[in-house]
C-alpha positions in Angstrom: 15.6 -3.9 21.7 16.9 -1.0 23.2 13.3 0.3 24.2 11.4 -2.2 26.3 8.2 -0.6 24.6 9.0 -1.5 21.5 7.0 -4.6 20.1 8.2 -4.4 16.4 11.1 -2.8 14.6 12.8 -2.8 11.4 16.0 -2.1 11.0 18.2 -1.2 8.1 15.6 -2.5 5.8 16.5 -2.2 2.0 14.8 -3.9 -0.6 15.3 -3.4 -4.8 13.2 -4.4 -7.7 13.7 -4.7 -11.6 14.6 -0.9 -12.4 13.8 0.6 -8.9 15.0 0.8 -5.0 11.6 1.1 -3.6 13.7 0.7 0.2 16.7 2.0 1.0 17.9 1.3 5.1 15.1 2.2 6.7 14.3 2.1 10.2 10.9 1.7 11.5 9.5 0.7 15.3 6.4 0.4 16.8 6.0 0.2 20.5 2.9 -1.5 22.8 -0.3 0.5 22.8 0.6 2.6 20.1 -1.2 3.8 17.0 1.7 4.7 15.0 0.8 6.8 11.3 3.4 5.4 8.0 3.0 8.3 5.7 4.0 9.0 2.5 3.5 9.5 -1.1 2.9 6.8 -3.5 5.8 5.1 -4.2 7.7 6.3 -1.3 7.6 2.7 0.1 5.0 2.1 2.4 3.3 -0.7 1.0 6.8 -2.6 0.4 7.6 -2.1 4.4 4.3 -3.4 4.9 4.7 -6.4 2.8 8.4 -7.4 4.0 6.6 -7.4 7.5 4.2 -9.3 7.2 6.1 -11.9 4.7 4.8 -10.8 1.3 8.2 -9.7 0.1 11.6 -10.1 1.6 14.2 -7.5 2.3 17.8 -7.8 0.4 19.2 -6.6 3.5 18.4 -5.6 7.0 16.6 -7.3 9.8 13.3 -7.3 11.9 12.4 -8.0 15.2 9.6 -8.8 17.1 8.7 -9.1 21.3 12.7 -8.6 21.9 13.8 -11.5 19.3 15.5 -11.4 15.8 12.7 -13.0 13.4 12.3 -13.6 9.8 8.7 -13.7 8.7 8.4 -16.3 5.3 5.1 -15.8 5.0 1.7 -13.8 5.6 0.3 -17.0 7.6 3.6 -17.2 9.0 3.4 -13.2 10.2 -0.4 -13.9 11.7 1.3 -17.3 13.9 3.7 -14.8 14.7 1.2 -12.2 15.8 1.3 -9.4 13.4 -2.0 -9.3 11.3 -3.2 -6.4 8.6 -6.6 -5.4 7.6 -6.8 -4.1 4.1 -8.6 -1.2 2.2 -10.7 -4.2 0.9 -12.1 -6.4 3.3 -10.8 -9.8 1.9 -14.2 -11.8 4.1 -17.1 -13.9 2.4 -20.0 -11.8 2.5 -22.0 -14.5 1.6 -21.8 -16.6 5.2 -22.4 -15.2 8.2 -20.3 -12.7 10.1 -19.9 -15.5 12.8 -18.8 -18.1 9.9 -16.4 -15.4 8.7 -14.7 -14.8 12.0 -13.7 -18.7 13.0 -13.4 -19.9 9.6 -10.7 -22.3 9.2 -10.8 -22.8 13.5 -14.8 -23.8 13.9 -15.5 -25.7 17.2 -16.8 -29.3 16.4 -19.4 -31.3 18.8 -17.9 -34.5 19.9 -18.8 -36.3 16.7 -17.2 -33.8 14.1 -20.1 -32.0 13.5 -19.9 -27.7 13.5 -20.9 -26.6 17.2 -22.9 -23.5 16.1 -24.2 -22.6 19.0 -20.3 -22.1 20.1 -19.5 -20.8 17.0 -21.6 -18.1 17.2 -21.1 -17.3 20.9 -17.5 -16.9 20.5 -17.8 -14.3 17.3 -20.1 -12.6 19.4 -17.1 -12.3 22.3 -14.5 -11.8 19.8 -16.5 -8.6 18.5 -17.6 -7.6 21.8 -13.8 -6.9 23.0 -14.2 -4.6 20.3 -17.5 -3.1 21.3 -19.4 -4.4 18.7 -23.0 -5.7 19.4 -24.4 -6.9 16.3 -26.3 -10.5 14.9 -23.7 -12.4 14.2 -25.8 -14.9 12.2 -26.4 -12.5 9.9 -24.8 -13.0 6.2 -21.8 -10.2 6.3 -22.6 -8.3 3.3 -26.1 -7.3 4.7 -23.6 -5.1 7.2 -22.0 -1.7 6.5 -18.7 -1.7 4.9 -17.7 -0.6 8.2 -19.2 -3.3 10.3 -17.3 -5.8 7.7 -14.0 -3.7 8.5 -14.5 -4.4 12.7 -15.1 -8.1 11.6 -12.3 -8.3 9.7 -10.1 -6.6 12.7 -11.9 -9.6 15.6 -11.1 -12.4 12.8 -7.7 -10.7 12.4 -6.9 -10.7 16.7 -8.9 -14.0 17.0 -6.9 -16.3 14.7 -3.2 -14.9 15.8 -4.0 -13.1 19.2 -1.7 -10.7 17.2 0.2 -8.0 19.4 0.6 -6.2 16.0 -2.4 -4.5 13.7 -1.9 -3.2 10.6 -4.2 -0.8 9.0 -4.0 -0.3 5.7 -6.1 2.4 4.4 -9.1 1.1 6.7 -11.7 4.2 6.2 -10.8 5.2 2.7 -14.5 4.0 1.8 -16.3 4.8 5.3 -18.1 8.1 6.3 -17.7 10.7 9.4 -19.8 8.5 11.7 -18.4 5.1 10.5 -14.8 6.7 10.7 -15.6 7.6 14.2 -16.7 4.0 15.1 -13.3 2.7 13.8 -11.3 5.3 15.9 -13.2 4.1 18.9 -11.9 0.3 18.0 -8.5 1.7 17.5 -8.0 3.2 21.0 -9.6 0.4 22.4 -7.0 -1.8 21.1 -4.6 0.5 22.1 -5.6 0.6 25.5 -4.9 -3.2 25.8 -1.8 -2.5 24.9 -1.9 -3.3 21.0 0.7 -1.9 18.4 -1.1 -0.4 15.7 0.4 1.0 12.3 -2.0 3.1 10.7 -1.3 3.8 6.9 -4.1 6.3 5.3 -3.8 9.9 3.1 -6.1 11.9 5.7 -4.2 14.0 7.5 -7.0 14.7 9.5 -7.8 11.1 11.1 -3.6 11.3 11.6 -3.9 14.1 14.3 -7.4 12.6 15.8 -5.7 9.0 16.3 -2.3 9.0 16.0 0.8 8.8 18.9 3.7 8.6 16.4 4.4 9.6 12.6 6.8 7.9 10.4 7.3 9.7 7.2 9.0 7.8 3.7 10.2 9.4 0.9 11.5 7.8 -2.4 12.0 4.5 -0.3 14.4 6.3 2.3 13.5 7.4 6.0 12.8 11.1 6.3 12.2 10.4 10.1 10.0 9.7 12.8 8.4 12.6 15.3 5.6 12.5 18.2 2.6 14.1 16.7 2.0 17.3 18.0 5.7 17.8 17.5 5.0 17.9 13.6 2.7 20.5 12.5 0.6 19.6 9.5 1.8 21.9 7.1 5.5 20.5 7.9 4.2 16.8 7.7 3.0 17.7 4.0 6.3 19.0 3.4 8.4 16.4 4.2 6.3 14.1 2.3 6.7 15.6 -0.7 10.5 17.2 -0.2 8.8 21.0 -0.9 9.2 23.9 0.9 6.4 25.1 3.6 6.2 27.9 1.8 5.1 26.4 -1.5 2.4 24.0 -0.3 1.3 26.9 1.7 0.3 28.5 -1.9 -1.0 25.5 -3.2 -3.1 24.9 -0.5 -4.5 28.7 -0.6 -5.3 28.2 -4.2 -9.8 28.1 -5.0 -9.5 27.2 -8.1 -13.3 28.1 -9.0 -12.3 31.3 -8.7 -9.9 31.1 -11.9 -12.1 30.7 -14.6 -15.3 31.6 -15.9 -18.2 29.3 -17.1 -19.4 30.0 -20.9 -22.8 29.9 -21.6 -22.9 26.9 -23.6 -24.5 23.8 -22.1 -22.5 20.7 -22.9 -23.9 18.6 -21.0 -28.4 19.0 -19.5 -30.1 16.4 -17.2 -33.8 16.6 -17.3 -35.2 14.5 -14.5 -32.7 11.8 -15.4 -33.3 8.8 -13.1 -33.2 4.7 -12.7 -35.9 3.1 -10.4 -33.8 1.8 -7.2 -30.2 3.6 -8.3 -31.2 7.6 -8.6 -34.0 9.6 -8.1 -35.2 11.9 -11.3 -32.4 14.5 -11.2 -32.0 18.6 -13.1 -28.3 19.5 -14.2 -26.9 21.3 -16.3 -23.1 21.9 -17.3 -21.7 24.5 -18.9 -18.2 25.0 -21.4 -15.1 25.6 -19.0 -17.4 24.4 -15.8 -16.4 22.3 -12.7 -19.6 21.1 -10.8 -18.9 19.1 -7.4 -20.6 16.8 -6.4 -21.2 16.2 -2.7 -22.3 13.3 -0.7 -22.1 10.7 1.8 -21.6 7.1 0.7 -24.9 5.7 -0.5 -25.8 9.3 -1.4 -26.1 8.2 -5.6 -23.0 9.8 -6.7 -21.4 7.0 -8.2 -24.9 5.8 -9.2 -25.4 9.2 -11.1 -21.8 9.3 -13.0 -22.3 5.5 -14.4 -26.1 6.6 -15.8 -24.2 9.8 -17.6 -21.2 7.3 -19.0 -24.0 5.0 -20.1 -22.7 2.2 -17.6 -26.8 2.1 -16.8 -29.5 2.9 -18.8 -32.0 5.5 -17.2 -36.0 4.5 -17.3 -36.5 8.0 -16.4 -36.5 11.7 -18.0 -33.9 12.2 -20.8 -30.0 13.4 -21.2 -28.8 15.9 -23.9 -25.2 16.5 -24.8 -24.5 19.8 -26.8 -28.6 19.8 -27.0 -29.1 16.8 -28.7 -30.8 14.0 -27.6 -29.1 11.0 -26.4 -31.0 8.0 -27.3 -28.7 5.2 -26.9 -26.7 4.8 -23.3 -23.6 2.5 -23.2 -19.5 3.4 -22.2 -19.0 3.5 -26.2 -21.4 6.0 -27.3 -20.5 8.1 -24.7 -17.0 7.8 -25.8 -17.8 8.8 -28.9 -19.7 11.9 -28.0 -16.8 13.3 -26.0 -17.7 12.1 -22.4 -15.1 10.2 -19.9 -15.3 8.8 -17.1 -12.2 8.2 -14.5 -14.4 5.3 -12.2 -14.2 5.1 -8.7 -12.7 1.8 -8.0 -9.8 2.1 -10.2 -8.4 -1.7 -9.8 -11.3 -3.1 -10.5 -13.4 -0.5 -13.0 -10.1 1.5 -14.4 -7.0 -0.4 -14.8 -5.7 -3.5 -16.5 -3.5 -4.7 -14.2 -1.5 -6.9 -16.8 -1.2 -4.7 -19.6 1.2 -2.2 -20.1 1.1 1.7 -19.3 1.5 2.8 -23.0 -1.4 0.0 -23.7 -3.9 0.8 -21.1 -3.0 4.8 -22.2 -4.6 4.3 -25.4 -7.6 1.8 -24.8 -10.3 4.3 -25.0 -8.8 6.1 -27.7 -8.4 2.8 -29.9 -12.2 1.6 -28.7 -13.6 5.2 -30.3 -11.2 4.7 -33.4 -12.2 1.3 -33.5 -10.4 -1.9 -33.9 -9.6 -1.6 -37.4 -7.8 1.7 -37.2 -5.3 -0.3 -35.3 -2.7 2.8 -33.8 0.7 1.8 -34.9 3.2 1.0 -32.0 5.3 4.2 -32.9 1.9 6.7 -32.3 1.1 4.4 -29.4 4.2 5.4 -27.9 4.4 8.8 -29.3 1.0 9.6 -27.1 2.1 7.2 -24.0 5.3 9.2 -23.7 3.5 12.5 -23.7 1.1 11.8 -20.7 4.2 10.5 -18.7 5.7 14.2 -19.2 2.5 16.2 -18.9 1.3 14.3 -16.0 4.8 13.7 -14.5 3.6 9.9 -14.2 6.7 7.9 -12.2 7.9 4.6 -14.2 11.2 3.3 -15.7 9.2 2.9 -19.0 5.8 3.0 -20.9 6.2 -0.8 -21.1 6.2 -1.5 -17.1 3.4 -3.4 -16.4 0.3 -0.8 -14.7 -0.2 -3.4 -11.4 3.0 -2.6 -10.3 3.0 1.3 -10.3 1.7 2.7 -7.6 -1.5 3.5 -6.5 -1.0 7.7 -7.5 0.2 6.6 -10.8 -2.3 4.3 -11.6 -4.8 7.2 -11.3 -2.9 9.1 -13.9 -2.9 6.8 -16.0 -6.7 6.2 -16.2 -6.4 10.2 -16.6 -4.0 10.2 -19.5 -6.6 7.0 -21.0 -9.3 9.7 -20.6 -7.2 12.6 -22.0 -6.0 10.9 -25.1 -9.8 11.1 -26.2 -9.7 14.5 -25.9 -12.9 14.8 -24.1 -15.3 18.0 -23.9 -17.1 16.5 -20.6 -14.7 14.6 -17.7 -16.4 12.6 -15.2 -14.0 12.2 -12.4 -15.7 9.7 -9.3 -13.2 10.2 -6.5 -10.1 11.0 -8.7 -7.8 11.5 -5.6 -8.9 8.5 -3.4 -5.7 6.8 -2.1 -3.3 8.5 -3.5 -0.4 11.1 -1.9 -0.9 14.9 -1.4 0.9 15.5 -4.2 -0.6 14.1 -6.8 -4.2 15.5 -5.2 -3.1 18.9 -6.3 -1.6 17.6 -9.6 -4.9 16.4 -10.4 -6.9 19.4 -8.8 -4.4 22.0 -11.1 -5.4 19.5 -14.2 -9.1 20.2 -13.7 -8.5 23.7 -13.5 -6.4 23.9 -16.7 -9.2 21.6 -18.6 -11.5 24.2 -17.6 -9.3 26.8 -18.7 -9.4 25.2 -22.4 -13.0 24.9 -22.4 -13.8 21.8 -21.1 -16.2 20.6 -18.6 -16.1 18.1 -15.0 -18.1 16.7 -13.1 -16.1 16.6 -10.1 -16.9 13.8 -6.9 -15.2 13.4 -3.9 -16.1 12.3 -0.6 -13.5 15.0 0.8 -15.6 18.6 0.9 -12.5 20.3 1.3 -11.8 19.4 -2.5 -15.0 19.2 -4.0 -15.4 23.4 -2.2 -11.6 24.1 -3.7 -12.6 23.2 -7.6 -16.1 23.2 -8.1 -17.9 26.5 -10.0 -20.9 24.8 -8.3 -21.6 22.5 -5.9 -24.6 19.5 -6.0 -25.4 17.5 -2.9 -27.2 14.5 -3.4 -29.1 12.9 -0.2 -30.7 9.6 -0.4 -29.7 9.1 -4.3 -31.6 12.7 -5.2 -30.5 16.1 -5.6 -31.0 17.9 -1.9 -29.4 21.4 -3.3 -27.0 23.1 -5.3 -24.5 25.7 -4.1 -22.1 28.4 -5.8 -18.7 27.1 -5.1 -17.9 29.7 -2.6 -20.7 28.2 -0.2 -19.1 27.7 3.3 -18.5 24.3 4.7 -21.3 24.1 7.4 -24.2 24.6 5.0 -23.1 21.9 2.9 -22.5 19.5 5.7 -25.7 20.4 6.8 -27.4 19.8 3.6 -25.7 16.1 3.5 -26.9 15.5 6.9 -30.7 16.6 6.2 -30.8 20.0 8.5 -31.5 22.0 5.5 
């Protein structure tokens, strides 16, 4: 390697799939002691980097190196021997067993007579996380721990099993708050300060200027290049992400889209201390024709717990719902279907897509469910309605017959959009509809809920980024320990809503 620094690099790397170049020569290196951010939009070939370094796929052409030497990696196990190990968005651990059982498993120390030395076991998990500056029971069962505590035990198991030289980070606080965010930083540079390599791959820009040395940006699978951080002001990062102009994403991000339209007076949608003993408090709400109300909160606030209670995922045993002031008396995902109400989930692997079916078939699945099953749509209108949402919501795929697993992750969101839109729905619930997905399509989906509202329609908007919930709400709720703590106008300023979500109100 031409820098003695350098600790992994890729070089030249291309790598083509049925219909698509998701690579094209591209040139990536991380050096020792480096948190290094890959950045880019869906699609622009991140994940396939990722997964031709660590042995999950293998380039067509090009080479990678590692420590100084040529390698090829055949494997993920093969990567980890290697030393290069990745920590994904979900934590892939038993939360069953204990956090100690979790760390050695597959490498527990035995007692003379083959027996599990727990004593040992546990002291080492204990070490392994106090490199880390960890201090927790490690004989406690994983899943009573934060889903940030489970990401720092997946990061010790990670360095512990391949005393890897090389952590990837794959979208490691998409699902933790400020001060569990914080925590992980803390790890990071700790790492880094033993001289660790570190590829960080995450959508906030934010956490990229707290944590990050060096910014690689990808583009339509080709290299757009690399800079040193502060060399690369935000507003240019976002730029070259997307292949716009500073100028334009400057508009876009001016825009306050509450500002553009006007609620109507009729309520589509009332909550009268709607509740469920152990998920939500009794909550008031009402929503209005043409009306965005955000939803603000930490993690554990009740969000989530309050969207799948209006969708009919749970069944209240408190207070009552109306929609268009009549009494809902039956709750379930089907009824609310039919009475005009959607809901884009928050996980959307495992609540929104079906990974094996089609685009064009997991388009139509909750218009079929509300026609029901013997009003079969023919394969022409099935297409006729697939191929519209690709235009309208600019949704990337060689046709409406790829399979939905293998878009990308911004795509896959559209399409549990398009699902939703199909139905032509008068109330939208959308739980964290940006999560994980590129800049761009966050404003394509922000400019959609503004133009729903401009035809009338209603959202319910969450996101666990104020920024966005402050940019297209009408009104703003903040929930607090699964009740309501307040509501806002959408022009409320930042502070006071943070407050609120902390309890200083």
């Amino acid at each position: 390697m031409d820098d003695p620094k350098v600790i992994l690099s890729a070089k030249g790397i291309t790598k083509s799939f049925p219909g698509v170049t998701a690579l094209e020569d591209v040139d990536f290196s991380l050096r020792r002691g480096e948190i290094h951010a890959l950045m880019g939009e869906n699609g622009a070939g991140k994940s396939t980097l990722i997964k031709i370094i660590t042995g999950v796929e293998h380039a067509d052409r090009g080479t990678l190196e590692y420590d100084g030497r040529q390698i090829e990696v055949h494997s993920p196990l093969h990567a980890q021997q290697i030393g290069i190990s990745t920590v994904y968005q979900e934590v892939n651990l038993c939360t069953n067993i204990s956090v100690a059982e979790n760390i050695m498993l597959g490498r527990e120390p035995q007692t003379w007579f083959g027996a599990i030395h727990w004593r040992k076991m546990n002291r080492l998990a204990a070490d392994a996380l106090h490199r880390l500056g960890i201090d927790i029971d490690v004989t406690r069962p994983l899943g009573s721990y934060s889903v940030a505590i489970q990401q720092m035990v997946a990061i010790a198991r990670s360095l512990e099993i391949s005393s890897a030289q090389v952590l990837i980070l794959d979208e490691p606080t998409s699902s933790l708050d400020v001060h569990e965010t914080r925590q992980l930083f803390d790890v990071m540079l700790r790492l880094k300060e033993q001289g660790i390599g570190i590829i960080f791959i995450t959508h906030f820009l934010d956490q990229v200027y707290q944590v990050a040395d060096r910014i690689t940006v990808l583009r339509n699978g080709r290299l757009v290049g690399t800079y040193p951080t502060e060399m690369l002001p935000r507003i240019q990062l976002i730029a070259s992400m997307l292949g716009r102009s500073s100028t334009d994403l400057e508009e876009v991000s001016r825009v306050k889209f509450h500002r553009e339209t006007t609620p109507q007076n009729g309520k589509l949608l009332e909550l009268h201390g709607l509740g469920r003993k152990g998920s939500l408090e009794p909550i008031d709400l009402e929503l209005r024709s043409s009306e965005v109300v955000g939803i603000a909160g930490l993690l554990g606030s009740g969000r989530t717990e309050m969207a799948n209670l209006i969708f009919g995922i749970d069944s209240p045993d408190l207070g009552f719902m109306t929609i268009e002031e009549k009494k809902v008396t039956r709750f379930s995902p089907l009824e609310s279907i039919n009475a005009g109400v959607g809901l884009c989930p928050e996980n959307r692997k495992e609540e929104g897509i079906v990974g094996d079916m089609t685009l064009r078939e997991n388009i139509i699945l909750a218009l079929q469910a509300r026609l029901g099953w013997f009003k079969h749509l023919s394969h022409a209108r099935q297409d006729e309605i697939a191929s519209h949402f690709i235009q309208v919501l600019g949704i990337v795929t060689p046709s409406a017959d790829q399979l939905v697993k293998n878009l990308s992750g911004g795509n896959q969101q559209k399409v549990i959009l398009a699902r939703w839109l199909a139905t032509n729905p008068q109330v939208l619930i959308l739980d964290e509809p940006t999560r994980g997905i590129d800049v761009g399509a966050k404003a394509e989906i922000q400019r959609l809920v503004l133009e729903l509202a401009e035809e009338g329609k209603s959202c319910i908007f969450i996101s666990s980024e104020l920024e966005e919930v402050m940019r297209c709400s009408h009104r703003i709720v903040v929930l607090r320990d699964r009740k309501k703590a307040a509501e806002f106008p959408g022009n409320v300023d930042d502070e006071t809503i943070m407050k609120t979500m902390a309890g200083n109100l």
